[in-house]
Backbone bond lengths (Angstrom), bond angles and torsions (degrees), N, CA, C in turn:
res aa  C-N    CA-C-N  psi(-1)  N-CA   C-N-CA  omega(-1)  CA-C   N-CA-C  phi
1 X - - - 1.477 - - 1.526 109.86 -
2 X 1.661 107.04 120.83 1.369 89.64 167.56 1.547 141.13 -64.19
3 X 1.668 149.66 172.31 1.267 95.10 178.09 2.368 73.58 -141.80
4 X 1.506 93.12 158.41 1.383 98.17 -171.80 1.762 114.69 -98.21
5 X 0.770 127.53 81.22 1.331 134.75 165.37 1.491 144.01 -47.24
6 X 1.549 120.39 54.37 1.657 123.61 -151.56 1.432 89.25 -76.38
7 X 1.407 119.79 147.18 1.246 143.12 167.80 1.627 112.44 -90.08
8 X 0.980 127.92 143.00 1.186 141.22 -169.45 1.781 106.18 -94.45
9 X 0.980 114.93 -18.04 1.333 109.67 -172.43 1.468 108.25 -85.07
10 X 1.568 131.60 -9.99 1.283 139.81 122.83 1.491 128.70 -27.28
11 X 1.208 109.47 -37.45 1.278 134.96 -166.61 1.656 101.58 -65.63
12 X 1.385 116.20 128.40 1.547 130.70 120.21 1.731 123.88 -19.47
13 X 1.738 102.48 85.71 1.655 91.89 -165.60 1.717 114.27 -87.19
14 X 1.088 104.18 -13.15 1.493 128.40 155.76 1.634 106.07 -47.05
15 X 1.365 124.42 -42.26 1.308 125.64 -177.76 1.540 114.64 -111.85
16 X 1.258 127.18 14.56 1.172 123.18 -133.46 1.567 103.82 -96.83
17 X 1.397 141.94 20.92 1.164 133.07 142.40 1.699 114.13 -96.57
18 X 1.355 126.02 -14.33 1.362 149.01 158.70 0.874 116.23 -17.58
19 X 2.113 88.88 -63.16 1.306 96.92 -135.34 2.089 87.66 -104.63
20 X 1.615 107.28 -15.71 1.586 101.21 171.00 1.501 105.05 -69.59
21 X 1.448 119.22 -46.79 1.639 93.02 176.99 1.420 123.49 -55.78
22 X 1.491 134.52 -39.27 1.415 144.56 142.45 1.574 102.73 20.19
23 X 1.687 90.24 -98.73 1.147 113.08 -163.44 1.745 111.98 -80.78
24 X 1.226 121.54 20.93 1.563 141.90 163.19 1.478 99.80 -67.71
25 X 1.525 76.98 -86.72 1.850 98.84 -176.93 1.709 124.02 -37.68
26 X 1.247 94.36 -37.31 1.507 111.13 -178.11 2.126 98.08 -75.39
27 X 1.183 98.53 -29.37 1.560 86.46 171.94 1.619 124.18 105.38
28 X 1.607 86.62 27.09 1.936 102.52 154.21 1.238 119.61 -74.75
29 X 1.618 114.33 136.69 1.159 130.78 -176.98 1.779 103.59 -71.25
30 X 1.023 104.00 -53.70 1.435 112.33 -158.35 1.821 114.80 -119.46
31 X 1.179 106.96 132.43 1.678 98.84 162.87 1.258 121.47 -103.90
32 X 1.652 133.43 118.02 1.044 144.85 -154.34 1.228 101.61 -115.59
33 X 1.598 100.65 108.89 1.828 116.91 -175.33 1.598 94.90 -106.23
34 X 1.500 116.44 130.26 1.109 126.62 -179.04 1.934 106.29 -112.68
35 X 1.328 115.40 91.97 1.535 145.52 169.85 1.578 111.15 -52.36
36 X 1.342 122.12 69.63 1.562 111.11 173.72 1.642 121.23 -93.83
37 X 1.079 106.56 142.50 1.902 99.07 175.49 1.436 118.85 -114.28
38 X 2.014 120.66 5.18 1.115 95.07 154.99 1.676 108.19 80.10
39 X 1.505 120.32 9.11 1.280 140.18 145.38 1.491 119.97 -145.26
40 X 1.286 144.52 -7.53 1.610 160.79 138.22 1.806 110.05 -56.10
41 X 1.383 106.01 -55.60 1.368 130.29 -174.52 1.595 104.16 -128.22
42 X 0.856 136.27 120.07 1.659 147.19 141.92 0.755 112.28 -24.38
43 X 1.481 155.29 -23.35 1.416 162.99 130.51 1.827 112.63 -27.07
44 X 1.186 101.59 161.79 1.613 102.66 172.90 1.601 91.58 -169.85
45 X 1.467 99.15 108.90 1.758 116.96 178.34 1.699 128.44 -91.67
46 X 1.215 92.38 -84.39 1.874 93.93 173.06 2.187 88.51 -171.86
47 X 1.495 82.42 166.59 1.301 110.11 -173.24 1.644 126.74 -93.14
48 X 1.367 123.22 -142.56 1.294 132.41 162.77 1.692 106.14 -89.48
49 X 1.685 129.08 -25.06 1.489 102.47 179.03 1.419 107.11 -76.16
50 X 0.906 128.57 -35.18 1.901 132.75 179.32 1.410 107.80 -68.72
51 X 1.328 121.48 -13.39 1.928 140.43 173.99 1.912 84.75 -56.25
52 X 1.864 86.40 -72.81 1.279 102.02 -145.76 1.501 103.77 -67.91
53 X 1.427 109.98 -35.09 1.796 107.93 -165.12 1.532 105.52 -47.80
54 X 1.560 117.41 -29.10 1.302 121.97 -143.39 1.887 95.54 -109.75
55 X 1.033 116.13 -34.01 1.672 125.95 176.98 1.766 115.59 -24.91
56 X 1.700 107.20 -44.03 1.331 99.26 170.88 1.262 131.20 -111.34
57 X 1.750 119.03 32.19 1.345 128.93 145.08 1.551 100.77 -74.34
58 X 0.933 145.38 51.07 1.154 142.60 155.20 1.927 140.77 126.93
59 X 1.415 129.37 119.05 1.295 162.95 156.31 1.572 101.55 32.68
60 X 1.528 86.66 -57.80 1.761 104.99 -154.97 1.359 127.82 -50.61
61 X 1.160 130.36 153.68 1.619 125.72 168.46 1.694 109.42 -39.52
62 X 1.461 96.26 112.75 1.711 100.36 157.06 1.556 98.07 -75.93
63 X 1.618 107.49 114.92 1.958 106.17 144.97 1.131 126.93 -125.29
64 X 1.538 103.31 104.47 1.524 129.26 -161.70 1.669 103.28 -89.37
65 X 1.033 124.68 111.04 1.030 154.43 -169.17 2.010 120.94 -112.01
66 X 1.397 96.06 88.70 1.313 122.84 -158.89 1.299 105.69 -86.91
67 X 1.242 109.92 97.82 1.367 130.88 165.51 1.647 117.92 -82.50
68 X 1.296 120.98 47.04 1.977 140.31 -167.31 1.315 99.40 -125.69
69 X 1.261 90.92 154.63 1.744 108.42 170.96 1.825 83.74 -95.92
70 X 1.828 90.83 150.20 1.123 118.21 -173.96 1.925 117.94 19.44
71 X 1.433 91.72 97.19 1.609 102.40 -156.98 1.651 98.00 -86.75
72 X 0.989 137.29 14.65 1.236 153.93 -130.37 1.584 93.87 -101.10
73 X 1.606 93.89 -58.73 1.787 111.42 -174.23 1.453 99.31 -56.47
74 X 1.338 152.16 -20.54 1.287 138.34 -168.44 1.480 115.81 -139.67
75 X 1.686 107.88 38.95 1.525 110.63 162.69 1.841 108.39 -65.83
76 X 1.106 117.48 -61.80 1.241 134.33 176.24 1.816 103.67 -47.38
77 X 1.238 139.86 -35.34 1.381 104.90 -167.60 1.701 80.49 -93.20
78 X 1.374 129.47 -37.92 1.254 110.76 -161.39 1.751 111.76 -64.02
79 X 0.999 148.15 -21.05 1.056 173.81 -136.59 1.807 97.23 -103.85
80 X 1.252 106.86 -54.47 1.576 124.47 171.00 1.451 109.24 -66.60
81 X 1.638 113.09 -42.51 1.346 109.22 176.12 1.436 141.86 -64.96
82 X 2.021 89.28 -25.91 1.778 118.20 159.65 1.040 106.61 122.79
83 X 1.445 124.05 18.01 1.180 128.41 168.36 1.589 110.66 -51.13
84 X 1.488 115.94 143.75 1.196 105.53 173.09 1.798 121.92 -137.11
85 X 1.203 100.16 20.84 1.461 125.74 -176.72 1.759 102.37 -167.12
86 X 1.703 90.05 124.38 1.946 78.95 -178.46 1.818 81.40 -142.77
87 X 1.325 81.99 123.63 1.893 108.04 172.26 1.313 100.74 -120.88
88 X 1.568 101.83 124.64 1.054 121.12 174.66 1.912 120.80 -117.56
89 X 1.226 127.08 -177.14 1.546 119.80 -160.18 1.896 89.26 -115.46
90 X 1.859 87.29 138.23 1.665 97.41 178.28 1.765 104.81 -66.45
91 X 1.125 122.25 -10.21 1.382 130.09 -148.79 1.955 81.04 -106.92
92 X 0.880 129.80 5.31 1.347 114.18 -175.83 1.499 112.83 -129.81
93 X 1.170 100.71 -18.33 1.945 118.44 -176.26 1.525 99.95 -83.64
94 X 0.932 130.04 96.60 1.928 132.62 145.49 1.650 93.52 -35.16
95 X 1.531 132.77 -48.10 1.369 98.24 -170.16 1.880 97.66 -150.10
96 X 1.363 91.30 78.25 1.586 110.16 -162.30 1.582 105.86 -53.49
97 X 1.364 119.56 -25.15 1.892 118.39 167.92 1.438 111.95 -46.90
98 X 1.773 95.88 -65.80 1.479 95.91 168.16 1.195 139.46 -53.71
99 X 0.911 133.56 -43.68 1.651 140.45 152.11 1.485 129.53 -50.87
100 X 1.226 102.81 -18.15 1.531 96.40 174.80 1.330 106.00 -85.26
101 X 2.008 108.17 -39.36 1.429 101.27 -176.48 1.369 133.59 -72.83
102 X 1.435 110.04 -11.51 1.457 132.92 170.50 1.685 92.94 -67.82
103 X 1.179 133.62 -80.14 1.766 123.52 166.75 1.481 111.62 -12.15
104 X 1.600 121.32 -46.31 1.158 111.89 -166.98 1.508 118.22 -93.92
105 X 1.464 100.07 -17.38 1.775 120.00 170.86 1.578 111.35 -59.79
106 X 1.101 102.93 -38.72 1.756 119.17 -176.53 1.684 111.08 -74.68
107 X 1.737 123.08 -29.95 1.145 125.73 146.56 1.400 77.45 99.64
108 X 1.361 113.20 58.58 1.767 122.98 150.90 1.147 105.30 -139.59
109 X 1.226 129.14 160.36 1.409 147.95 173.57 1.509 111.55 -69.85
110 X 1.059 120.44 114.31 1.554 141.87 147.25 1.219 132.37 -40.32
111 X 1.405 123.11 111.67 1.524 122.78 144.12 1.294 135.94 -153.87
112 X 1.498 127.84 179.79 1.413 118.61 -133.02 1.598 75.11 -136.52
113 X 1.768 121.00 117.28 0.993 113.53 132.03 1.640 146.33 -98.95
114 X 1.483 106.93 150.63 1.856 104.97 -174.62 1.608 106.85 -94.56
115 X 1.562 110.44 148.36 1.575 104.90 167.01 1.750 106.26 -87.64
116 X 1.269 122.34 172.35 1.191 143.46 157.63 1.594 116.37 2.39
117 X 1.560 104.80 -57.32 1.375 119.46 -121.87 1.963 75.26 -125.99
118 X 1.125 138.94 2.47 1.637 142.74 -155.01 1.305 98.20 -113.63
119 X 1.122 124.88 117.42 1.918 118.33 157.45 1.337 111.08 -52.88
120 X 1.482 112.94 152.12 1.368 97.95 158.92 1.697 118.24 -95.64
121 X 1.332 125.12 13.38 1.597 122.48 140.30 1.563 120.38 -39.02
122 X 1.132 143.93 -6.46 1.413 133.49 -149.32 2.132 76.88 -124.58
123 X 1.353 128.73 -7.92 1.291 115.23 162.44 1.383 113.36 -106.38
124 X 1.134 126.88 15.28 1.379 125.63 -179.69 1.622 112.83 -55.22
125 X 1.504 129.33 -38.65 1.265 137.65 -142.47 2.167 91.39 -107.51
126 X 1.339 100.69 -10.33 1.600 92.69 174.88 1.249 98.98 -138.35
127 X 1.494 126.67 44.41 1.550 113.65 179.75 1.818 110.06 -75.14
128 X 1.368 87.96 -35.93 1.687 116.27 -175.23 1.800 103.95 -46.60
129 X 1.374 104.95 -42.84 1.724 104.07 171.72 1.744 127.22 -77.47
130 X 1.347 95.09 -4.32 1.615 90.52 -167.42 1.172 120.94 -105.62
131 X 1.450 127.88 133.91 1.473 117.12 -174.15 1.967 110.90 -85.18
132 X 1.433 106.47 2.55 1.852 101.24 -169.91 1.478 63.00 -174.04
133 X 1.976 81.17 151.05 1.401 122.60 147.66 1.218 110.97 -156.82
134 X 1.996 94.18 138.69 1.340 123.96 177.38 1.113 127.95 -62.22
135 X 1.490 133.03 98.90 1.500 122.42 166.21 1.601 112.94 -74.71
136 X 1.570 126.56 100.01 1.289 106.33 177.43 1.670 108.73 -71.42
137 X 1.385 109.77 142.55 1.555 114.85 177.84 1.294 111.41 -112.19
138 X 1.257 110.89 -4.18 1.518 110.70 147.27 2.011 115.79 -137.53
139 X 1.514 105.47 162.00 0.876 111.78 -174.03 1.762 126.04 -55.22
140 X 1.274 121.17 109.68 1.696 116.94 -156.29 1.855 109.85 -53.48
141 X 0.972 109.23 132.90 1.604 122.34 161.95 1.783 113.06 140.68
142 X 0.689 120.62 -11.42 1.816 129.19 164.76 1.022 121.44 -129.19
143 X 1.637 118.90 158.84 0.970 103.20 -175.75 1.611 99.39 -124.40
144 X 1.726 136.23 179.16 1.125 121.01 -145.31 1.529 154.13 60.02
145 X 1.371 94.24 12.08 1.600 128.48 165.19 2.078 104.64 -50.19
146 X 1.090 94.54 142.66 1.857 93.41 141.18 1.623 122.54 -114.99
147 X 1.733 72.25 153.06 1.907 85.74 -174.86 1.531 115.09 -42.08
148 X 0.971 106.71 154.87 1.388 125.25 161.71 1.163 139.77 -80.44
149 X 1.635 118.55 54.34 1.922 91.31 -153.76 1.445 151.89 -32.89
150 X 1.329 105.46 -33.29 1.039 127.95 170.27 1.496 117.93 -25.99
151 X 1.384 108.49 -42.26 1.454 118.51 -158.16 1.585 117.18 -83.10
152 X 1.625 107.29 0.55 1.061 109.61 -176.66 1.767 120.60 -84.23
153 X 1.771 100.86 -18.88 1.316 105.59 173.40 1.653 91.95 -73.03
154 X 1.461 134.30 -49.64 1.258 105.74 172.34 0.881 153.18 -12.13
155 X 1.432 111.49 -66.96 1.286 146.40 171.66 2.063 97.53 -47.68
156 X 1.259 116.01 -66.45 1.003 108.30 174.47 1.467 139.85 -73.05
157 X 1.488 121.97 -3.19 1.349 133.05 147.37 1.404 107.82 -56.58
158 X 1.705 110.85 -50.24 1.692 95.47 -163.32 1.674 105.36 -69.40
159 X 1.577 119.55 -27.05 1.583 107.45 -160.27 1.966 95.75 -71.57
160 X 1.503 133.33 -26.76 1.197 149.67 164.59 1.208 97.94 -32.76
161 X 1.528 117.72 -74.63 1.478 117.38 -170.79 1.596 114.01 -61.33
162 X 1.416 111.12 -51.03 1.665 107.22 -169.68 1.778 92.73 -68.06
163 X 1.349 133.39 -25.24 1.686 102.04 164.20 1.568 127.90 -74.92
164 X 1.501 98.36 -9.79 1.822 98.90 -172.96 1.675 91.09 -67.17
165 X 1.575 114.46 -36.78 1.270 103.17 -165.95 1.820 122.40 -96.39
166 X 1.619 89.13 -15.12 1.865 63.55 168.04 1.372 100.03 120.32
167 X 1.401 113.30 -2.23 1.565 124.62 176.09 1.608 112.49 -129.37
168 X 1.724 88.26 171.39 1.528 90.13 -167.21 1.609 104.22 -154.62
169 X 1.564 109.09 49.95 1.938 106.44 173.93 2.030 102.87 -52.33
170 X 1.526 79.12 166.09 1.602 95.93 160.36 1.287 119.31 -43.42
171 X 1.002 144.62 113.80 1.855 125.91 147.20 1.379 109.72 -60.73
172 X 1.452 134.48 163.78 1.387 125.47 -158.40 1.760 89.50 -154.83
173 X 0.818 163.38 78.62 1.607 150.55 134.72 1.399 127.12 -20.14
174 X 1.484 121.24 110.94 1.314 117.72 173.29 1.385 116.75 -126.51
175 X 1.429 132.71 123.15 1.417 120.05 160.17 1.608 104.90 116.81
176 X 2.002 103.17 93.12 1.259 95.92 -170.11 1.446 143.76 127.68
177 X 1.746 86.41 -30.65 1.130 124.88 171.26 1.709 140.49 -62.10
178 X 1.185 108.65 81.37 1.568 115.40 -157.72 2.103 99.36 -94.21
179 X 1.279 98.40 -176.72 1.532 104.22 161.41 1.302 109.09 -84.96
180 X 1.304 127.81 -20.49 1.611 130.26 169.13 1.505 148.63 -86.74
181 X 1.543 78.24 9.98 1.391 107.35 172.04 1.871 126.61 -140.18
182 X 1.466 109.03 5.39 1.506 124.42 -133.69 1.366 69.57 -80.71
183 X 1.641 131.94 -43.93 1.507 120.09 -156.05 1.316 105.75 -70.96
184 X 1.154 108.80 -1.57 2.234 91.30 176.25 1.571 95.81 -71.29
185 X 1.126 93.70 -66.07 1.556 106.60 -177.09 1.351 114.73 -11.86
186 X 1.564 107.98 -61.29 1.371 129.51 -169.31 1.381 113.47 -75.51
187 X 1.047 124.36 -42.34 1.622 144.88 -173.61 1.933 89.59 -66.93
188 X 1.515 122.74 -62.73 1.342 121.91 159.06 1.599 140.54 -19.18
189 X 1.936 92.90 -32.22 1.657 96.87 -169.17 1.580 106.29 112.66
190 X 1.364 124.06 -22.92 1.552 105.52 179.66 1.222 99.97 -73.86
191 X 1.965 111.06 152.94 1.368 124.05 -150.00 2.174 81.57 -138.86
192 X 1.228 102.21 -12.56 1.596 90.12 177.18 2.210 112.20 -145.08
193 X 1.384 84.67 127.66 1.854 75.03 -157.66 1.319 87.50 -112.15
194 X 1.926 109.53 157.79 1.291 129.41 -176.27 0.802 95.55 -91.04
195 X 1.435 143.81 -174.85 1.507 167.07 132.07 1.440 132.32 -162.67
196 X 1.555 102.24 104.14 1.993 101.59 -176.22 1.387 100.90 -87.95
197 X 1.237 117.34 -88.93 1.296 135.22 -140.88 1.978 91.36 -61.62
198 X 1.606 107.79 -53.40 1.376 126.91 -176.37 1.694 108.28 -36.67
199 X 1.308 97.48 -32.91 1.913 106.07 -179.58 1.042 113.90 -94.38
200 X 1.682 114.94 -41.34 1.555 108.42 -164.91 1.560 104.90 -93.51
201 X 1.370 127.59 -23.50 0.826 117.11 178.95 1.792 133.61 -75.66
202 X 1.792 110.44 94.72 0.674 97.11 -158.50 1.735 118.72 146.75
203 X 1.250 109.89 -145.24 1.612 121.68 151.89 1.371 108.19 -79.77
204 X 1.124 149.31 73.89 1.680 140.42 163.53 1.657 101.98 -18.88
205 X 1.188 107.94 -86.07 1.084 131.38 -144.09 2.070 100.93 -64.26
206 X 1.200 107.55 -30.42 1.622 111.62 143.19 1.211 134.43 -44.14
207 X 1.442 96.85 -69.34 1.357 105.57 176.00 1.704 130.62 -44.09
208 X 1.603 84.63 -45.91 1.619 107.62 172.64 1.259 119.15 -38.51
209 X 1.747 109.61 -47.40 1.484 131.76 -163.61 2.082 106.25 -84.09
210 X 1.285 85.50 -38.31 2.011 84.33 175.16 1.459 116.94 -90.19
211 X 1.624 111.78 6.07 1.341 110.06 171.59 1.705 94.78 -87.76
212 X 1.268 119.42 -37.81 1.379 116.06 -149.23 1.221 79.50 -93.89
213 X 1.478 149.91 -16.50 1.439 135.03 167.68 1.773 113.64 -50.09
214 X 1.399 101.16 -60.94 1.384 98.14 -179.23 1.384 121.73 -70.80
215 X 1.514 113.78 -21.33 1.813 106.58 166.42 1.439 103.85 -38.24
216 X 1.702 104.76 -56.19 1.344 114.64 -155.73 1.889 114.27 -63.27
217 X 1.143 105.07 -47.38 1.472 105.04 161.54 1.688 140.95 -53.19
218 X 1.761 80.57 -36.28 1.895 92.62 167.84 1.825 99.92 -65.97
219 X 1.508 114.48 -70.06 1.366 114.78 178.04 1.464 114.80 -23.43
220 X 1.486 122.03 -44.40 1.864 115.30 -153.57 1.619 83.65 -101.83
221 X 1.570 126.64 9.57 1.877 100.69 -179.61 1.868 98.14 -100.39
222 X 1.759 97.44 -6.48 1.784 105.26 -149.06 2.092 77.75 -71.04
């Protein structure tokens, strides 16, 4: 099943429990909180109180997506905040085993995102722990980038490797991600797609509905 993941940092923050029930109702799988600190990424977004303020407009998977150096220090408050999936970057963990399993000690779901420029060889040795991994398809810290093509052979090296071995996490797509392009993605192997600006901009709750149209059409051609 594919599953649709709108990011909030797209989002209307003026409206921004509104606009997560919005795109609930309309029938997003996932809410994709993007965590910057503004030394990882040049960006600097919001924290665990804007986690938490927002946690009971709605059900859905929090996937907080930690764009920090050494994300390690804040499994525990995000976890409190309601996070319920925290993917973090191999490029940011000094000792990314440990940190993922501390994610999994805390009794949330794990995952490992890559930048641009990262093989996905450098997750071979913890694929076995992770429930998703991030292909960023664009470079992390803004949002409104275009895709990268490139990244789609990515995408399909890593699903190569997780079958040589015997596993099968989420693939996750972030950065780029329109309705006019979602099928590379998909055609690639990603099984879970981001979308800020692509959702919020606009009708959300539309958008929501013609993303999950074409999941549904890719699904009934597979």
């Amino acid at each position: 099943m594919i599953l649709l993941a709108p990011s909030v940092l797209g989002a209307d923050f003026k409206r921004l429990g509104e606009q997560i029930q919005s795109v609930d109702r309309a029938g997003a799988d996932y809410i994709h909180l993007d965590v910057m600190d503004g030394t990882f990424v040049p960006s600097i977004s919001f924290g665990m109180p804007l986690i938490g303020s927002v946690r009971g407009c709605t059900e859905r998977i929090f996937d907080v997506h930690m764009m920090v150096e050494e994300p390690s220090r804040y499994v525990d408050d995000m976890k409190r905040a309601g996070a319920d999936l925290i993917c973090v970057h191999a490029e940011a963990c000094r000792h990314l085993d440990r940190t993922i399993r501390q994610i999994k000690e805390a009794g949330l779901m794990a995952g490992a995102a890559l930048n641009p420029a990262t093989p996905p060889e450098v997750l071979r040795w913890v694929l076995g722990e992770l429930d998703l991994v991030l292909v960023m398809t664009v470079n992390p810290g803004f949002g409104g980038q275009k895709l990268i093509p490139g990244m789609m052979d990515k995408i399909r090296a890593l699903k190569d490797m997780c079958a040589s071995l015997g596993l099968s996490p989420r693939i996750e797509v972030d950065g780029g991600i329109t309705a006019d392009n979602v099928r590379l993605a998909l055609e690639a192997g990603a099984d879970v797609i981001v979308a800020g600006s692509a959702v919020f901009g606009g009708d959300a709750a539309g958008n929501v509905r013609r993303f999950k149209e074409i999941f549904r059409e890719f699904e009934g051609e597979a």
